[in-house]
C-alpha positions in Angstrom: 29.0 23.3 5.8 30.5 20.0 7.3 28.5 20.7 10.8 24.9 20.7 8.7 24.6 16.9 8.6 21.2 16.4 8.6 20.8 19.0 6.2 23.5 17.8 3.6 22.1 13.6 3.5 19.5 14.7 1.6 21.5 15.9 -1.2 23.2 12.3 -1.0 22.6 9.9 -4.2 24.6 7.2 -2.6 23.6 4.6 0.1 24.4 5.7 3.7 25.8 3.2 6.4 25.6 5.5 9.3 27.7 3.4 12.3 27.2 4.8 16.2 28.3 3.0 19.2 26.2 3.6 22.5 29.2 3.9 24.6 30.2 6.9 22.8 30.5 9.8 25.7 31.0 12.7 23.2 27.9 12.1 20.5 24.9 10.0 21.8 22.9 7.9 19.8 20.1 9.5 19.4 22.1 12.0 17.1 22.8 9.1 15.0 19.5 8.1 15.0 18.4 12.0 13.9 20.9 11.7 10.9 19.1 8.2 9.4 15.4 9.7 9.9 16.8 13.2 7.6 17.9 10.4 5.7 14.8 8.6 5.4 12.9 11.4 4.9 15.2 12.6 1.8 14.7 9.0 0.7 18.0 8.2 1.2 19.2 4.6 1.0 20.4 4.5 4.6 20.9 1.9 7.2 21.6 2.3 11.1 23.4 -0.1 13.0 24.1 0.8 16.8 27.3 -1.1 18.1 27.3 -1.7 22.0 30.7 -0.3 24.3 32.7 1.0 21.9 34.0 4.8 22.8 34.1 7.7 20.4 37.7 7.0 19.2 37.4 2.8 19.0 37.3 2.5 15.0 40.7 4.3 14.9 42.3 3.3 18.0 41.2 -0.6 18.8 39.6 -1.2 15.4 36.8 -3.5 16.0 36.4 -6.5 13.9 32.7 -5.9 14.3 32.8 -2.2 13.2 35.0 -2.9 10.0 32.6 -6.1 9.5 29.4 -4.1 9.3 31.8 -1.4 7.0 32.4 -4.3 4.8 29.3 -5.8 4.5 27.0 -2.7 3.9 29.6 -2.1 0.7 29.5 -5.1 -0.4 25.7 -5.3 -0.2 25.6 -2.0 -2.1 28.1 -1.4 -4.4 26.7 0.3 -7.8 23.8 1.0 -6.2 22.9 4.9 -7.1 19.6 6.1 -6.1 18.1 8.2 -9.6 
């Protein structure tokens, strides 16, 4: 089930970026912030970075250098890392 977030990360074997922005009006943060701790807890490799003003649709519509940095940097900082 797609909608079972929380409950699918901890099947996950793969490092997590998980990417919110606090001027998102349709999901808050603090559901991003749920998602990393059911990551944590599963001991999921997972990082949380909160972005300031960006609305729900900004990574698609006004692409963000910021966003696509932190996108770039977190795969770059993990690639071939698996957790076992």
């Amino acid at each position: 089930d797609i909608w079972k977030t929380r409950d699918n990360v901890a099947g996950l074997s793969m490092p997590v970026l998980i990417l919110h922005s606090d001027g998102d009006s349709l999901f808050p943060v603090s559901m991003a912030e749920e998602l990393h701790a059911a990551a944590r807890r599963a001991r999921v490799q997972s990082e949380l970075q909160v972005m300031h003003g960006y609305a729900h649709d900004a990574p698609y519509r006004l692409v963000p250098e910021d966003y696509w940095a932190e996108l770039v940097t977190f795969i770059q900082r993990t690639a071939g890392s698996r957790q076992g």
